[in-house]
C-alpha positions in Angstrom: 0.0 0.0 0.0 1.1 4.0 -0.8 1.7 5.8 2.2 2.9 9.1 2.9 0.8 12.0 4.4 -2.1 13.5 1.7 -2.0 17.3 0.8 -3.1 17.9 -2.7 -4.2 15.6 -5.4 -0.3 15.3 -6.5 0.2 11.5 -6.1 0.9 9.0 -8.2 1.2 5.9 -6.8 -2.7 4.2 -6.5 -3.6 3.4 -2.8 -5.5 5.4 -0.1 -4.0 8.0 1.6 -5.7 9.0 4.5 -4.6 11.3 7.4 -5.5 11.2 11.1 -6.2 14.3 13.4 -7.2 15.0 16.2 -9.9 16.9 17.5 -9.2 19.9 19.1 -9.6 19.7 23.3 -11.1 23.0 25.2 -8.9 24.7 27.8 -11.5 23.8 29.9 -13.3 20.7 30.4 -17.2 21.4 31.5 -18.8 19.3 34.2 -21.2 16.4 33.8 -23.3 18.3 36.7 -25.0 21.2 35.5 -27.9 23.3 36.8 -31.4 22.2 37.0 -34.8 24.0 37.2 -37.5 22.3 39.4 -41.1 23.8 39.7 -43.1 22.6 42.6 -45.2 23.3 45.7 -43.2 24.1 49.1 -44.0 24.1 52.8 -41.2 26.8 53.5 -39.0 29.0 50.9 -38.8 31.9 49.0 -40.9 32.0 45.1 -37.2 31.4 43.7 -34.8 29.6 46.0 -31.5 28.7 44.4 -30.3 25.4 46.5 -26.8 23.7 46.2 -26.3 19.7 46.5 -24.1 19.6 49.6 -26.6 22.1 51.1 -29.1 19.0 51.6 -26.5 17.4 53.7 -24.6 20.1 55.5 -27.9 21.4 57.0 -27.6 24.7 54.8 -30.7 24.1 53.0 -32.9 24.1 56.1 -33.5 28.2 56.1 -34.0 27.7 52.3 -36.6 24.7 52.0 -37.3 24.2 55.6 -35.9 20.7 55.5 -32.4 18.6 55.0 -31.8 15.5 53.3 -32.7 13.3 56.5 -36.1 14.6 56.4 -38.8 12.3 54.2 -40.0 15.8 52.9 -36.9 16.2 50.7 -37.0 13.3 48.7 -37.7 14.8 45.6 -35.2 17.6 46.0 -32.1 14.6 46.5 -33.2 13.0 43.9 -33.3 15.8 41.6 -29.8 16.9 42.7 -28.2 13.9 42.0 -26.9 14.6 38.5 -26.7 18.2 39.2 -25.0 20.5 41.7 -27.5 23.5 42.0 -31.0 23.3 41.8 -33.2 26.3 40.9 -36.5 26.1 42.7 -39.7 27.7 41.6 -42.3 27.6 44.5 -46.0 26.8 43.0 -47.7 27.3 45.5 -49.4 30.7 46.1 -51.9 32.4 48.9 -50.7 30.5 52.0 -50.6 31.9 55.1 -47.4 33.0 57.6 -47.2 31.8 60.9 -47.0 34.2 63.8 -47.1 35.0 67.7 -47.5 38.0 70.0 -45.4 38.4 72.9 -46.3 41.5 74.0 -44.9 44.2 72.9 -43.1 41.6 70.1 -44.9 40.4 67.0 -43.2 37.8 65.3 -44.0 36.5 62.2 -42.5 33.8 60.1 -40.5 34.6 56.8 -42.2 32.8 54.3 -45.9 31.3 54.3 -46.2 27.3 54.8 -46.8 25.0 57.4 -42.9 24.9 58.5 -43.3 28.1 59.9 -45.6 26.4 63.0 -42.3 24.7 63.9 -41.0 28.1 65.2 -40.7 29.5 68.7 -39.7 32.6 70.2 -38.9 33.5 73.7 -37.6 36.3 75.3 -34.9 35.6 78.7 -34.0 38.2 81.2 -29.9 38.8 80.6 -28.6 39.7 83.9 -25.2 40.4 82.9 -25.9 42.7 80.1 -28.7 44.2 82.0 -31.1 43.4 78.6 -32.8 40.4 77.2 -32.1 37.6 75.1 -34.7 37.0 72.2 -33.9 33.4 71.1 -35.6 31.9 67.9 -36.0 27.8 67.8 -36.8 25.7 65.3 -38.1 22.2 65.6 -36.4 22.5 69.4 -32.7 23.6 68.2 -31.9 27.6 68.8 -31.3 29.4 65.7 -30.8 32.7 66.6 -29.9 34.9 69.7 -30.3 38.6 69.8 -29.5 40.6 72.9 -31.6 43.8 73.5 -33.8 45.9 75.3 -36.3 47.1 72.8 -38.7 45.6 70.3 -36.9 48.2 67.8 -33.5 47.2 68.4 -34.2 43.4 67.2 -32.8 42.4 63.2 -34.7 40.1 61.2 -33.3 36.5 60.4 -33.6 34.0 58.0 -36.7 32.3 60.4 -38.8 35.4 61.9 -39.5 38.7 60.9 -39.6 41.1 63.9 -42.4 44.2 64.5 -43.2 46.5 67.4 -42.2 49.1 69.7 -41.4 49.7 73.4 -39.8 47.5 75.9 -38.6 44.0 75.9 -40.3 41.9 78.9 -39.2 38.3 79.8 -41.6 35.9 77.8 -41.0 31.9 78.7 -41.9 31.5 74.6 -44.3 31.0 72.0 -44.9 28.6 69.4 -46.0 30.5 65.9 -49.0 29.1 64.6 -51.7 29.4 61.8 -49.0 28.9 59.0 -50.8 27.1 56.0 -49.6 25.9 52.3 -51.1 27.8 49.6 -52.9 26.6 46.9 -51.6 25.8 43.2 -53.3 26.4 39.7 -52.4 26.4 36.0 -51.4 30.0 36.2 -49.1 29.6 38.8 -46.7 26.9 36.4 -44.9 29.6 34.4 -41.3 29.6 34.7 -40.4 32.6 32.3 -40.0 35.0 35.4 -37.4 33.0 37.1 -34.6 34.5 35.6 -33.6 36.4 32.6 -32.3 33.5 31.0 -34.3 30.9 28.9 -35.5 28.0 31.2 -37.9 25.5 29.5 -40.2 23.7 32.6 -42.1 20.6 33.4 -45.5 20.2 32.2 -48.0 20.3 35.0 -49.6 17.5 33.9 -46.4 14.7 34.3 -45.1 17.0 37.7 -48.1 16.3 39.6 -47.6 12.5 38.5 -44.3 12.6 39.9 -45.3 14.2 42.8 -47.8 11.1 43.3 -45.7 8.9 42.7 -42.7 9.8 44.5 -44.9 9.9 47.6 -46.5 6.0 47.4 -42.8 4.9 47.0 -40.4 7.1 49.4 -38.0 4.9 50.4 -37.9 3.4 47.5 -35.5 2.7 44.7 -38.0 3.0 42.4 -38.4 6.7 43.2 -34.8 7.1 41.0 -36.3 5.0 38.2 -39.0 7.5 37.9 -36.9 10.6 38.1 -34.9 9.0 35.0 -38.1 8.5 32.9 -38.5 11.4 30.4 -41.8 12.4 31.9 -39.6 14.2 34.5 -36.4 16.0 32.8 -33.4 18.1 33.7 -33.2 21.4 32.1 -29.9 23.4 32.0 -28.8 27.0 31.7 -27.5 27.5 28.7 
């Protein structure tokens, strides 16, 4: 057989002449784990909450979605965020209530609408030392925040309670915020346009809600990852 490399059409020997490249490589080699979009009703979170992978496990996600990835709740947000690192959440759910408490002259009321926000307690303890009071938040019996001060005006918002009032702080053994309720979803409610500037495409309604369903009857199950992989339920990236 000929050989030699193949420019032009300048030889003469019969045979095949064929050349091998290679394909160029990118400086930069993109991940297999990309950003997904993920539309669905919540108990606790803001209308667009942006929530990381490790979040689920480090506990970060708890302020965000109100639960962590030991909680049966969260099962459809691990197993979305198992072939990608960030999930962009779009809360359905509209025209739930927030949960709140008086403790006179304090009003506390929860951040976001849902029924996670009757997990909350506030109490107010006498600080000897600093000749003020500490206003404590708990959640689900664990202290989240501790601010030390003598009027209502003084206390900062957190990422559990939003503070209103005036006067005096007085000692208050605590109180558990209630009448938080999950708000309702419709048709309307499933557009995905105003997430961010950038194109996102979304799940129709029709194959979330079977998802939903389905996940639900099966938690615990591996069968839950078998319908995430179907194409009723798909992955959508940033571009």
């Amino acid at each position: 057989m000929a050989g030699g490399t193949f420019l032009t059409q300048n030889k003469i020997r019969p045979g095949a002449y064929i050349n091998f490249k290679g394909i160029a490589k990118p400086l930069s080699s993109l991940g297999t784990r990309g950003i997904m979009t993920m539309p669905v009703p919540m108990s606790w979170g803001d209308t667009i909450t942006e929530l990381l992978s490790t979040e689920l496990i480090d506990g970060k996600s708890l302020p965000k979605i109100g639960y962590t990835a030991f909680d049966e709740e969260s099962q459809i947000f691990r197993e979305a965020l198992k072939n990608a690192y960030k999930a962009i959440i779009y809360r359905l759910d509209t025209g739930g209530t927030k949960a709140a408490a008086v403790l006179a002259p304090l009003t506390a009321t929860a951040k976001y609408a849902g029924v996670v926000g009757n997990d909350i307690a506030v109490s107010m303890v006498e600080n000897t030392a600093a000749a003020a009071f500490d206003v404590i938040t708990v959640f689900r019996n664990v202290e989240k925040d501790r601010q030390t001060v003598t009027t209502v005006e003084e206390l900062e918002d957190n990422d559990w309670v939003v503070f209103s009032g005036t006067g005096n702080v007085v000692a208050n053994a605590g109180v558990t915020l209630e009448d938080g309720t999950n708000g309702t979803v419709s048709d309307a409610t499933y557009e995905l346009t105003s997430m961010q500037s950038k194109h996102i495409i979304g799940i129709q309604w029709r194959f979330h809600k079977m998802l939903l369903l389905r996940l639900k009857t099966l938690s615990h199950s591996l069968k839950a990852k078998e319908i995430l992989s179907e194409r009723k339920f798909r992955q959508f990236y940033i571009m």
